[in-house]
PLY file of the C-alpha trace (Angstrom):
ply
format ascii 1.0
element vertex 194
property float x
property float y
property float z
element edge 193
property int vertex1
property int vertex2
end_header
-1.63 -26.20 18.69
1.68 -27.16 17.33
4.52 -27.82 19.09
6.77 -24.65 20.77
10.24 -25.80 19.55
8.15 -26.81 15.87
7.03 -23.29 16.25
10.76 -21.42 16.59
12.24 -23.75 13.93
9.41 -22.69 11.76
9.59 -18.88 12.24
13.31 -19.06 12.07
12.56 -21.08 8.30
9.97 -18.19 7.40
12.63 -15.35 8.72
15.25 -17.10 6.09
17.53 -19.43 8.13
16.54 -22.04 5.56
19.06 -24.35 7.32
16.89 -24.71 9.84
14.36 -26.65 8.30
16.60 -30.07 8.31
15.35 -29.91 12.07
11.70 -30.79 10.83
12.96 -32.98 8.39
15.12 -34.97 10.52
12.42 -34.99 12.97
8.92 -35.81 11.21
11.03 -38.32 8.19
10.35 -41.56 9.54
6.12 -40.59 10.14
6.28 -39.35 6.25
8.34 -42.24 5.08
5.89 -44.76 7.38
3.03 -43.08 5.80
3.69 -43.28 2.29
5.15 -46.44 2.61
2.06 -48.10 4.79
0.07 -46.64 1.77
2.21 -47.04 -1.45
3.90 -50.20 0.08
6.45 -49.73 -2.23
10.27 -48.03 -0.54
10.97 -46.24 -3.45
7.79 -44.58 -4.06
7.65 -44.14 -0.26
11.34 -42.24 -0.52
10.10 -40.24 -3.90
6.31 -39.08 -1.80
8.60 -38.26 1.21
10.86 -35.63 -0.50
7.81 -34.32 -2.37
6.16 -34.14 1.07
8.97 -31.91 2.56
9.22 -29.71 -0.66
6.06 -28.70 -0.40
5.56 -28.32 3.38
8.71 -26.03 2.95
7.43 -23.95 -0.14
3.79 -23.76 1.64
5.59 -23.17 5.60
4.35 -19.33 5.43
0.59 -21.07 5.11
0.99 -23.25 8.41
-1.01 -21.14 10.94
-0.43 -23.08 13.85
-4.52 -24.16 14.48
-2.96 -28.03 14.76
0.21 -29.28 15.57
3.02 -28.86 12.67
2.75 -33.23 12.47
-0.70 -33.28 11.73
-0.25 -30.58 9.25
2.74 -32.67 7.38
0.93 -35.52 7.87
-1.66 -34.21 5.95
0.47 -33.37 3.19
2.31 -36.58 2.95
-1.26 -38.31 2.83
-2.68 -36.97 -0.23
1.03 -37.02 -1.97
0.66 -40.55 -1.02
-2.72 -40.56 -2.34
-1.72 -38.53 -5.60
1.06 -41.33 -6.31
-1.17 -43.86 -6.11
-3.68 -42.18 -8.11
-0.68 -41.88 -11.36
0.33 -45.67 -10.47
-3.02 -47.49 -10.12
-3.23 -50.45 -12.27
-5.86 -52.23 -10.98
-8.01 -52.28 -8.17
-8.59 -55.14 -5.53
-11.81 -55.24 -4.43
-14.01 -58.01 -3.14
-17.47 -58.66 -1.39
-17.66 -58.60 2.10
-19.95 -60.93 3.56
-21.83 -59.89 6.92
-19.70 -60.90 10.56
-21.63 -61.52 13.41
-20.43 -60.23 16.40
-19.42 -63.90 17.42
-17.04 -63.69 14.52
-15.64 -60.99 15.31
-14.58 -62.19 19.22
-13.54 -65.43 17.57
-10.92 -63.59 15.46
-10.11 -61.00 18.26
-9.55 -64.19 20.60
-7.46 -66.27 17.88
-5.52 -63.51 17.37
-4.54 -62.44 21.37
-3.61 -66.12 21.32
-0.83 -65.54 18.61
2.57 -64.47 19.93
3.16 -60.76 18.82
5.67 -60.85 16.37
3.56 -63.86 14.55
0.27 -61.19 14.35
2.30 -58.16 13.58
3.46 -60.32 10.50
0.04 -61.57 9.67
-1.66 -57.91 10.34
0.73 -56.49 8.07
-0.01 -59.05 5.39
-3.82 -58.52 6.03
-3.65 -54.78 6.01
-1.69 -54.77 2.55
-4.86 -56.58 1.12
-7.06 -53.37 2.05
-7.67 -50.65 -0.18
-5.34 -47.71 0.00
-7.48 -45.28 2.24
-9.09 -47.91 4.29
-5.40 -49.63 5.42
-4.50 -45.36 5.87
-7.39 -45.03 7.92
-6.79 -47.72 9.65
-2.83 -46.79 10.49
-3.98 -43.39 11.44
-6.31 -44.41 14.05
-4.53 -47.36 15.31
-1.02 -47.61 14.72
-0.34 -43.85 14.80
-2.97 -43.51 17.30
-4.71 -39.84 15.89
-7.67 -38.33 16.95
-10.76 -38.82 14.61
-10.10 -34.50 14.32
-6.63 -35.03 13.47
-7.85 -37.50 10.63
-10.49 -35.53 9.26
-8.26 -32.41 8.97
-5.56 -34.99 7.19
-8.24 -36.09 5.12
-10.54 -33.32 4.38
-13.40 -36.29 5.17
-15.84 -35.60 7.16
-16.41 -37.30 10.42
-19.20 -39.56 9.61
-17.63 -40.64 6.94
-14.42 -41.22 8.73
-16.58 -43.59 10.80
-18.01 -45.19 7.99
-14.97 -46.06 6.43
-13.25 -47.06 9.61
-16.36 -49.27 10.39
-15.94 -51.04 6.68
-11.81 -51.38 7.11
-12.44 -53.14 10.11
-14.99 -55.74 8.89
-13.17 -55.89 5.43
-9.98 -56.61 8.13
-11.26 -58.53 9.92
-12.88 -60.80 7.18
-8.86 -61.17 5.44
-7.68 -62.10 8.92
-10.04 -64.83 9.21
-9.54 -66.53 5.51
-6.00 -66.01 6.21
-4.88 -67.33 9.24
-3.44 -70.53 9.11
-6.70 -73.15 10.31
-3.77 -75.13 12.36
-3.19 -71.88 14.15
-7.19 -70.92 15.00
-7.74 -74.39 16.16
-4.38 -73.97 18.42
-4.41 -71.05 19.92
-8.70 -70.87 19.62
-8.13 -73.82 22.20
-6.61 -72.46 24.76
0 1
1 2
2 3
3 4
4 5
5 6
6 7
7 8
8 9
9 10
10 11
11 12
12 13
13 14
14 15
15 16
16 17
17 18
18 19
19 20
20 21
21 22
22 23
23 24
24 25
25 26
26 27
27 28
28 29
29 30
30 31
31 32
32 33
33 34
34 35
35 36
36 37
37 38
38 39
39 40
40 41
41 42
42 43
43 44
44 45
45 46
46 47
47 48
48 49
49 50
50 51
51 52
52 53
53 54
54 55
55 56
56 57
57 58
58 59
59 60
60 61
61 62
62 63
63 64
64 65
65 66
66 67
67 68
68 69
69 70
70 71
71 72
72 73
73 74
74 75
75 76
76 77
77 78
78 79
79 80
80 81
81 82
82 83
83 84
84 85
85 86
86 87
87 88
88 89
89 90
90 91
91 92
92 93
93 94
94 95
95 96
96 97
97 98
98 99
99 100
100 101
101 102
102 103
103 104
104 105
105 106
106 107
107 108
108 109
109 110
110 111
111 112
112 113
113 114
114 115
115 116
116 117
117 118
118 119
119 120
120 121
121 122
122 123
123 124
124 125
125 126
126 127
127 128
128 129
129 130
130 131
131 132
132 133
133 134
134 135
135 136
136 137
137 138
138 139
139 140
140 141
141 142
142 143
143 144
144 145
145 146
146 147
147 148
148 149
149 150
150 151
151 152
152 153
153 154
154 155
155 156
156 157
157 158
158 159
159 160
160 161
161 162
162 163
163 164
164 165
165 166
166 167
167 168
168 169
169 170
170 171
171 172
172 173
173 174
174 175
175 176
176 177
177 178
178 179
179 180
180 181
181 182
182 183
183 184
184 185
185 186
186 187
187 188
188 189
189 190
190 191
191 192
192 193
């Protein structure tokens, strides 16, 4: 269900106080801009998906029935903009083989990296998650940065759940697999000490 005060703001838009619609923008801006950036990682693309994210949520408000909340709904939107931009601007593709982790690898990396202070691994995650491919570093924000529900990411997504899980499973291996050739080996053997 979407929010109540969404839900007046949105009726008032529908009714023709037009005006009223900077209150969504002004409140949902920074999740579309996030979004598209986390997925474009580019601020001007990011700024271009945002507005074409709000034009359409405003010329398409009359189809928002209210079944989710008004952020998933946007959220939706601004995902597959992002993922139409990135369709346009693709140049090349970065993919590489992923070799099998053991469960022991993964605690080792999980371990190194609860060692490292926080602003450290939020550098290093970011530069890790940049190397993912576009859905799979989405999918991953979604579900652990902007903490949704696997329901609210398969109605963003129009996946279905298994393959939500699938593709969460792989980001997290393929993750997991850039954090460990990437971390500095003077920083596993420090912190892996302790």
């Amino acid at each position: 269900m979407t929010d109540k005060n969404d839900q007046l703001i949105i009726t008032k838009v529908i009714n023709g106080d037009t005006n009223s619609f900077a209150y969504l923008v002004d409140n949902y801006k920074n999740m579309v801009f996030s979004l598209a950036f986390k997925m474009t990682k580019n601020r001007e693309e990011a700024e271009e998906i945002s507005q074409d994210t709000f034009i359409k949520a405003f010329k398409n408000l009359k189809k928002f029935k209210g079944d989710s909340k008004f952020s998933t709904w946007l959220y939706r939107i601004a995902y597959h903009t992002s993922l139409d931009s990135i369709k346009k601007n693709k140049k090349s593709n970065n993919t590489f083989e992923i070799n099998d982790i053991t469960f022991h690898q993964i605690k080792s990396v999980e371990t190194i990296l609860e060692g490292i202070e926080r602003k450290e691994r939020a550098k290093i995650m970011d530069a890790c998650l940049a190397r993912l491919a576009d859905d799979e570093r989405s999918i991953i924000w979604m579900f652990y940065y902007d903490e949704l529900s696997l329901k609210e990411i398969i109605d963003i997504t129009d996946l279905s759940e298994a393959n939500i899980k699938v593709k969460l499973h792989r980001a997290r291996k393929k993750l997991l697999t850039i954090v460990e050739e990437n971390v500095e080996p003077e920083m596993i053997n420090y912190y892996g000490r302790k």
